[in-house]
N, C-alpha and C positions, 0 to 999 in steps of 0.2 A: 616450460611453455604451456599455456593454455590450449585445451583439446577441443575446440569449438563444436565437432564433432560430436562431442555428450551433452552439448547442450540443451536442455529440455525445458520447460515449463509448461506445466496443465493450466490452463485460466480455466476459474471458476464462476457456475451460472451464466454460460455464453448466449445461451436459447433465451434466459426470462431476460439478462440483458438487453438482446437485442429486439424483446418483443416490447422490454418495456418501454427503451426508447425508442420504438415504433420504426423501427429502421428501415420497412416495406414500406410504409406508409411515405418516411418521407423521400426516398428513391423516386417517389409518385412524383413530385412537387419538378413545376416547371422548370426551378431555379437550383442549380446545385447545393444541397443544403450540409451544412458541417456539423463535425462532431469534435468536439474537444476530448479526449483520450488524454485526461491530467496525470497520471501515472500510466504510460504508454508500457511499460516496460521491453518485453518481448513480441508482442502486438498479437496477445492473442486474442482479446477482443477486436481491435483494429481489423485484423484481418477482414472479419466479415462485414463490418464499415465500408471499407475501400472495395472490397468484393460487389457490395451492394450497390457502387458508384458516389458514394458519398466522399466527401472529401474529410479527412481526417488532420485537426492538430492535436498532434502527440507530444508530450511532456512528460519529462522523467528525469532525475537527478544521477541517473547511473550510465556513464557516459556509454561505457560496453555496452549494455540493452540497449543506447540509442541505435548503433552501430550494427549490432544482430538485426534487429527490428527494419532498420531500413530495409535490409535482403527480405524477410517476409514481407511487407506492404508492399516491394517492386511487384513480387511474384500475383499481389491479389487486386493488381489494376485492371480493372476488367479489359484496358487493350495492351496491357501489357507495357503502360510508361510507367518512367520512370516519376520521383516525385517530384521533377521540378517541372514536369509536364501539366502537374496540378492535380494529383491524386492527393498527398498528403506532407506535410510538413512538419520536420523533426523539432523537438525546441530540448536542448542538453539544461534541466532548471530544473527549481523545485514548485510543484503547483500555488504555492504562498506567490509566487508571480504570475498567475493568470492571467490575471488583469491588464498588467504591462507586458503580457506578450502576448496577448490579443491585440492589445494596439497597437504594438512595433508590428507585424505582422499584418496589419490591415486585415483581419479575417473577421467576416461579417456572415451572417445566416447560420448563426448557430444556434443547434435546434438541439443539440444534448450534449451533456458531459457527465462523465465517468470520472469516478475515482475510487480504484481499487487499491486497498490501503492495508494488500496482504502483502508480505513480502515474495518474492515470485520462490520457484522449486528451485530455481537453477541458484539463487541464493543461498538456499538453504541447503544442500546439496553438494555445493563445491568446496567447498571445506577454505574457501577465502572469505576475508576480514571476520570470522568468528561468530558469524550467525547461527550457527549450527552447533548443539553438543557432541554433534558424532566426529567431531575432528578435532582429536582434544590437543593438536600440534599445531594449528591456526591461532595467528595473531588474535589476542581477543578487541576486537576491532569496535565491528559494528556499525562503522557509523555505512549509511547512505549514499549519502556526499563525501565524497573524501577531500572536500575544502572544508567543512566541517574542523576545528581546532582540539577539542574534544575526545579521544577514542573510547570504547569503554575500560578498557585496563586505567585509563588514569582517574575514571570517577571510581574505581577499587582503589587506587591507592593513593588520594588524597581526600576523599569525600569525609565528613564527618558521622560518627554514628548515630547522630541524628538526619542529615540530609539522607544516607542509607535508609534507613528505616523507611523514612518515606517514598524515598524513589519507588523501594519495593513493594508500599504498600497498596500500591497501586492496583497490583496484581495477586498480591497475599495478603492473610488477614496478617494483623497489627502483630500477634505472638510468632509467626515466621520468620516476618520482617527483621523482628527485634534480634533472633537466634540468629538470622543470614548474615546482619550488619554488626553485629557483637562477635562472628564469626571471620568475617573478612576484616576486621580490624586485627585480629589475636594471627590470622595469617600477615597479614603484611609487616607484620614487627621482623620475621625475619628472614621473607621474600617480596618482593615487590611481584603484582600478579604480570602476566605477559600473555598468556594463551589461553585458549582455551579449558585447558588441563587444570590449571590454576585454578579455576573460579566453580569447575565439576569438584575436583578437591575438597573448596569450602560448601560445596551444599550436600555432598555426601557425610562429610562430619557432623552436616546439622539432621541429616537424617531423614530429609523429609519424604513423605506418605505417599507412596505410590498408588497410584489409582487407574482411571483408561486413559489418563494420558502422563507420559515420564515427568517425572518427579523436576525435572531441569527446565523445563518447556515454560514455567510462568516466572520461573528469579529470569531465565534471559530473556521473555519478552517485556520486562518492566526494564531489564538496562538497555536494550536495546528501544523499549519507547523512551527512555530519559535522552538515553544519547541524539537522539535523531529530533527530538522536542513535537514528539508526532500529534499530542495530544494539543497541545497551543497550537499547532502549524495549522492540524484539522480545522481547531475553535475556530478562529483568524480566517482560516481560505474560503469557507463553505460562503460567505454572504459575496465574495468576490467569483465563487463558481456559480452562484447563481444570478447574481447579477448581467454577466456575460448572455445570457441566454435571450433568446427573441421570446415575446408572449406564444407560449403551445408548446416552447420545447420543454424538455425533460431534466432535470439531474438526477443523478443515479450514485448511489455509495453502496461501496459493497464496506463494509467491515468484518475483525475477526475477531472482537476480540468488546466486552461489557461498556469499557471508558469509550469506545470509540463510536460504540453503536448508541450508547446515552446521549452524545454529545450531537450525533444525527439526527437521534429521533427529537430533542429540544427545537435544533435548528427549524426542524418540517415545522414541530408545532406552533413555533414563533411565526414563522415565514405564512403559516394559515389564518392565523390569530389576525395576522394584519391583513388579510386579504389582496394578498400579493402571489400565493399558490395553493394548488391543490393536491393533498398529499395522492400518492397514487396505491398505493397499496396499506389497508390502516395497520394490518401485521408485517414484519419484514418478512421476505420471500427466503425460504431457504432451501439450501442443494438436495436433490432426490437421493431416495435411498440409494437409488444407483450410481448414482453421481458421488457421494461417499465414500461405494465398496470399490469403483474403478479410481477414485482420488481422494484419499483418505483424509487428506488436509482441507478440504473443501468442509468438512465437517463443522466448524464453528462460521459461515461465511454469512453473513445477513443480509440482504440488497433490501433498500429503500428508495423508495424514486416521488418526486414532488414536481407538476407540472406548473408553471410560470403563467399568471394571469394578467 
């Protein structure tokens, strides 16, 4: 049974989040103004939303954080309602539906939206569906959505060693790639992978270079973006999260990771180009040295924010 108890997540850049979508500012405004929280997870940006008196819709694909997350947003309505009172509203999805549940939802006066595109600590952490190298007895899972058909054990053990190589090369150069998926072929002739363990296995045989961050950290962040299709979901959502926004409000993307913050910074430039917004910071914001050494994973985190004209 799950220990709800050890549940943790640090959210990262909570201060330049919420100064860059101006969250005092719009507290000011006559008319209760919203924040779409497209990856709500745990609500640790939320929190200070709904604290602020803003009304919050939150979206997230992992049904548990919709669930945790409601108990914190109760706790940070400034009189203490609950959400059907009209603080904030849950939505169990994946942000690629914005759009249609902004309108099933009838919610209007949105003046920012987030989307935090790290995976949360309590993820990485719990040693369920296989996000994590340090639990090498987890299903090697991955996916997000567990509607998802997909897991990551079955792109190890039917992918071809061509579709391999690319998956991974997303995140490695081309000579890794090549050794990891010429590697995990030579394994599964006479195990099929399943856990975690499995897949530490094949990248310790290929040996790879240790540096400041463990040698495991980019083959799973390249199956775990194949499995989840994180990099088309992004391409695809971003012109539907901004489209949603009133002229003056904000979006906001945190990323962690080169493919994801590339795909951002195009987005802003497009979105400029046609004079439709204005980028709001021309370098991405990134986390203070202090914000590092108390949260170590916040280290690679980028925020970009683009104001709607």
């Amino acid at each position: 049974m799950l220990n709800t108890k050890k549940i943790y997540h640090e959210p990262v850049l909570v201060k330049e989040v919420c100064d860059g979508l101006q969250i005092d500012k719009l507290a000011l405004l006559n008319h209760q103004a919203t924040i779409v929280d497209a990856t709500v997870g745990f609500g640790g940006h939320s929190f200070w939303f709904v604290k602020k008196g803003l009304f919050v819709l939150g979206i997230d694909v992992d049904e548990f954080a919709i669930s945790e997350c409601e108990k914190k947003l109760a706790k940070a309505c400034p009189s203490r309602q609950h959400s059907l009172t009209g603080c904030f509203k849950l939505v169990n999805s994946n942000f690629r539906n914005i759009k249609e549940i902004v309108k099933a939802n009838s919610i209007t006066n949105i003046y920012g939206v987030l989307m935090d595109l790290g995976v949360s600590s309590y993820q990485l952490t719990s040693g369920l569906r296989g996000f994590s190298f340090l639990a090498r007895d987890a299903d090697l899972d991955m996916r997000m959505d567990k509607n998802l058909a997909v897991k990551a054990s079955d792109v190890l053990n039917f992918f071809s060693k061509k579709e391999l190589v690319n998956l991974f090369s997303v995140c490695l150069n081309y000579n890794y790639s090549l050794r990891i998926a010429e590697s995990v072929i030579s394994f599964r002739k006479t195990k099929n992978f399943a856990t975690v363990g499995d897949f530490l296995d094949v990248l310790e045989s290929v040996g790879l270079v240790s540096g400041k961050i463990n040698p495991a950290t980019l083959p799973f962040l390249a199956l775990r973006i194949f499995v989840n299709s994180e990099l088309s979901v992004l391409e695809n959502s971003l012109p539907d999260a901004f489209s949603v926004l009133e002229k003056g409000g904000r979006l906001a993307v945190i990323s962690f990771h080169s493919g994801e913050d590339r795909i951002v910074k195009n987005f802003f430039n497009n979105v400029q180009k046609r004079k439709e917004g204005v980028i709001v910071n021309k370098k991405p914001i990134l986390p203070s040295i202090e914000e590092i050494r108390l949260n170590p994973r916040a280290r690679s985190a980028k925020l970009r924010l683009i104001e709607k004209i």
